[in-house]
C-alpha positions as CSV (number, residue, x, y, z in Angstrom):
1,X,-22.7,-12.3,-86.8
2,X,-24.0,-9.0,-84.6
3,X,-24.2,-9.4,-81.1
4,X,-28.1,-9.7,-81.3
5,X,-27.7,-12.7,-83.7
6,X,-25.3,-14.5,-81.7
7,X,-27.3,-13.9,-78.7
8,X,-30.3,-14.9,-79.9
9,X,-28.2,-18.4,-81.4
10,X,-27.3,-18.5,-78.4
11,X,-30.8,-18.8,-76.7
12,X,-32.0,-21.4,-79.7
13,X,-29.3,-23.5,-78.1
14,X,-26.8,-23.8,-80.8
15,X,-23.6,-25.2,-79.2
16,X,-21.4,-23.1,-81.9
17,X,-23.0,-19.8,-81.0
18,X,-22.6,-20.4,-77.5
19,X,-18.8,-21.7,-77.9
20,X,-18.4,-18.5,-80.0
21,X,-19.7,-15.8,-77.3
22,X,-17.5,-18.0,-74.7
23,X,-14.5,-17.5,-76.8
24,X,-14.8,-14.3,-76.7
25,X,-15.5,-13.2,-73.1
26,X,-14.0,-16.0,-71.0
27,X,-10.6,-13.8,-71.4
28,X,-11.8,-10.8,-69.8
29,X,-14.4,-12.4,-67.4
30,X,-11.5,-14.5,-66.1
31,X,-10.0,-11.5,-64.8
32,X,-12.7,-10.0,-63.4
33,X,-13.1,-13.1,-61.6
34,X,-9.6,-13.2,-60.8
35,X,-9.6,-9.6,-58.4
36,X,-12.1,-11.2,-56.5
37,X,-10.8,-14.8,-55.5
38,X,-7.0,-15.4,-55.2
39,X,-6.7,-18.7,-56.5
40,X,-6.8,-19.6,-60.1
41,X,-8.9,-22.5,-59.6
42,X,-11.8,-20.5,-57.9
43,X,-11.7,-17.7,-59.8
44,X,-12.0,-20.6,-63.0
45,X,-15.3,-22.1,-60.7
46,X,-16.3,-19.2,-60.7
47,X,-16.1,-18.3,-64.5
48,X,-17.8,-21.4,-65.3
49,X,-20.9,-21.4,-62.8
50,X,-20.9,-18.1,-64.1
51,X,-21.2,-18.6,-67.7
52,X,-23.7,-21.3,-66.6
53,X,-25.7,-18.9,-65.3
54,X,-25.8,-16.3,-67.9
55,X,-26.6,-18.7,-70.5
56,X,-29.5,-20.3,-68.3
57,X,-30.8,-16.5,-67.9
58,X,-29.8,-14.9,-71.8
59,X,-33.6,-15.3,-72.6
60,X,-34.5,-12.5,-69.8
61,X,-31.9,-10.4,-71.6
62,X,-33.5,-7.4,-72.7
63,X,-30.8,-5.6,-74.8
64,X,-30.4,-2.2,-72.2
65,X,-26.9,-1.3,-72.2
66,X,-24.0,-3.5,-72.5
67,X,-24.1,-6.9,-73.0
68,X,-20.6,-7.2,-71.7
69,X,-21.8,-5.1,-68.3
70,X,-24.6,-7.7,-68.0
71,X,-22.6,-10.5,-68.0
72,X,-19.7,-8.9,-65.7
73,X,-23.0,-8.5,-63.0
74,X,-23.5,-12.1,-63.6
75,X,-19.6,-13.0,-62.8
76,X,-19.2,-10.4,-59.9
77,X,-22.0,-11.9,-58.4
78,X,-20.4,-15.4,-58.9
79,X,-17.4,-14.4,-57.4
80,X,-18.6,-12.8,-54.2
81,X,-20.8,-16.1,-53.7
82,X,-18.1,-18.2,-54.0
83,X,-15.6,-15.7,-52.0
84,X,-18.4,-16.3,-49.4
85,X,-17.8,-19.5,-49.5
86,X,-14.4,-19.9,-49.5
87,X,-13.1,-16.9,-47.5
88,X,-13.6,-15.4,-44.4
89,X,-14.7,-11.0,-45.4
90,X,-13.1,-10.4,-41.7
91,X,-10.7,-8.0,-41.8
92,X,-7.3,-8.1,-40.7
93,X,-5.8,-5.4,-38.5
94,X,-2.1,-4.4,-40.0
95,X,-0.5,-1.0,-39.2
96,X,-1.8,1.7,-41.7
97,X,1.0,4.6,-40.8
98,X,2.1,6.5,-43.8
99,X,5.0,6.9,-45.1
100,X,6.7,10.0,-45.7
101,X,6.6,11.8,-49.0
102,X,4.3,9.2,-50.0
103,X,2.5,11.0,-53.0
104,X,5.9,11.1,-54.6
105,X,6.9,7.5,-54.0
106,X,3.5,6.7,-55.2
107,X,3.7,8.9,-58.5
108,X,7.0,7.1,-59.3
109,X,6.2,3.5,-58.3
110,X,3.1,4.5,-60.8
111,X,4.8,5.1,-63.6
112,X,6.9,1.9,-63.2
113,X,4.2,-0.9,-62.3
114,X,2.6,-2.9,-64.6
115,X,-0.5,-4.2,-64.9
116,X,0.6,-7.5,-63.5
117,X,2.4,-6.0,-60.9
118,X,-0.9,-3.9,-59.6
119,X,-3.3,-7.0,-60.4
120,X,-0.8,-8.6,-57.5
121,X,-0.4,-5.8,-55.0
122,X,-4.5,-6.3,-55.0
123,X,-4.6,-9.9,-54.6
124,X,-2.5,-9.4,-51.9
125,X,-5.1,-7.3,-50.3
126,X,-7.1,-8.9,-47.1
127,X,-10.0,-9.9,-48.5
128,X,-12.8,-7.9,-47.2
129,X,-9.9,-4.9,-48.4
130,X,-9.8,-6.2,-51.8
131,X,-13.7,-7.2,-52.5
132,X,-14.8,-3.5,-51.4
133,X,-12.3,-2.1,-53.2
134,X,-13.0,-3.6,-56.4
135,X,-16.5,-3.2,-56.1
136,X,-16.1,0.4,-55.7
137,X,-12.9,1.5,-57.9
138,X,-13.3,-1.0,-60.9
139,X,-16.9,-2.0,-61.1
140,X,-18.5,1.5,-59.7
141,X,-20.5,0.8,-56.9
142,X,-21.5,2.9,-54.5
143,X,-21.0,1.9,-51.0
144,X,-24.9,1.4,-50.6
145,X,-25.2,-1.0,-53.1
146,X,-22.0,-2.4,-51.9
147,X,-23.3,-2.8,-48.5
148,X,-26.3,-4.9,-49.7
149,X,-24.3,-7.3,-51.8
150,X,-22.0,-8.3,-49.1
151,X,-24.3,-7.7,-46.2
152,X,-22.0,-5.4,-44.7
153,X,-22.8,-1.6,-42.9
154,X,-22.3,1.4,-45.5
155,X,-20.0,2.6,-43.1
156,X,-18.2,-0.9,-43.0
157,X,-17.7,-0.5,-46.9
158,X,-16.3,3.2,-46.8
159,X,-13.6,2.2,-44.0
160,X,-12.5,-0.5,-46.0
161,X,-12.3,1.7,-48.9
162,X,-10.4,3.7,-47.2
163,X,-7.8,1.0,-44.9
164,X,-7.7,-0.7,-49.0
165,X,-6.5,2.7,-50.2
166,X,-3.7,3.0,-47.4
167,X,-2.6,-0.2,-48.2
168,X,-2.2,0.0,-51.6
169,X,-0.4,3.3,-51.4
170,X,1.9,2.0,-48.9
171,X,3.2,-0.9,-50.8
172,X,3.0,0.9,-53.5
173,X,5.8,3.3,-51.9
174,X,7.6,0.4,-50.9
175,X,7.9,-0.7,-54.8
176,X,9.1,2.5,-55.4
177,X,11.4,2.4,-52.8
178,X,12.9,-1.2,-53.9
179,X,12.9,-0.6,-57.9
């Protein structure tokens, strides 16, 4: 069955179709959710008001780029509402000093993280941090848009950008340092 077909299944409300297109983004969705809210069990809410969503709104789907984009809008959009909810987007103030020869503690901390161990470095992030920095460096947002999702200044976006960077790079020296 094509994309279209299942969609369009889908929208006729057949429960198998609709199981099937869960099956197979609920995995990746998950983790999208997952860099926004830090515990499972929202990041799970907000898969499944999510998916709720996107099935309630499939028949405005007009087949322009990816299906998979559209939905990851839908769950994105979950998430922050939730994160809203949930979490305060204040900031919290933590010493940003550098550490020396940081790009080559970086580099090697790099080349020995895994995936888990960078999804955890981020969740670890203060949450207004972590938000702006996945809306910018994984979904590609610009800070304008960014600004209006979270009701934020454009400026407020770029210095969080920026503090999220500083952050990252510094325990990610301090991995280096320990492994």
């Amino acid at each position: 069955m094509t994309e279209a077909e299942l969609i369009a299944a889908c929208i006729r409300g057949e429960h198998r179709a609709q199981r099937q297109l869960y099956d197979q983004l609920a995995g990746l969705m998950l983790t999208v959710c997952r860099r926004y809210l830090k515990r499972r069990e929202d990041a799970e809410e907000a898969l499944l008001m999510g998916f709720a969503k996107m099935f309630k709104a499939l028949p405005n789907y007009r087949f322009e780029g990816s299906f998979e984009g559209w939905v990851r809008r839908i769950m994105v959009n979950e998430s922050l509402m939730l994160l809203r909810q949930k979490e305060s987007m204040l900031v919290s103030m933590e010493d940003f000093a550098q550490p020396e020869n940081l790009a080559t503690t970086a580099a090697t901390a790099d080349t020995q993280l895994q995936a888990e161990d960078l999804m955890s470095l981020l969740a670890d992030l203060p949450t207004g941090y972590r938000t702006v920095f996945n809306l910018y460096a994984l979904e590609g947002f610009g800070h304008q848009e960014i600004a209006e999702m979270l009701g934020i200044s454009e400026g407020t976006s770029k210095s969080q950008l920026s503090k999220a960077r500083a952050m990252l790079q510094r325990r990610l020296s301090q991995v280096a340092v320990t492994a």
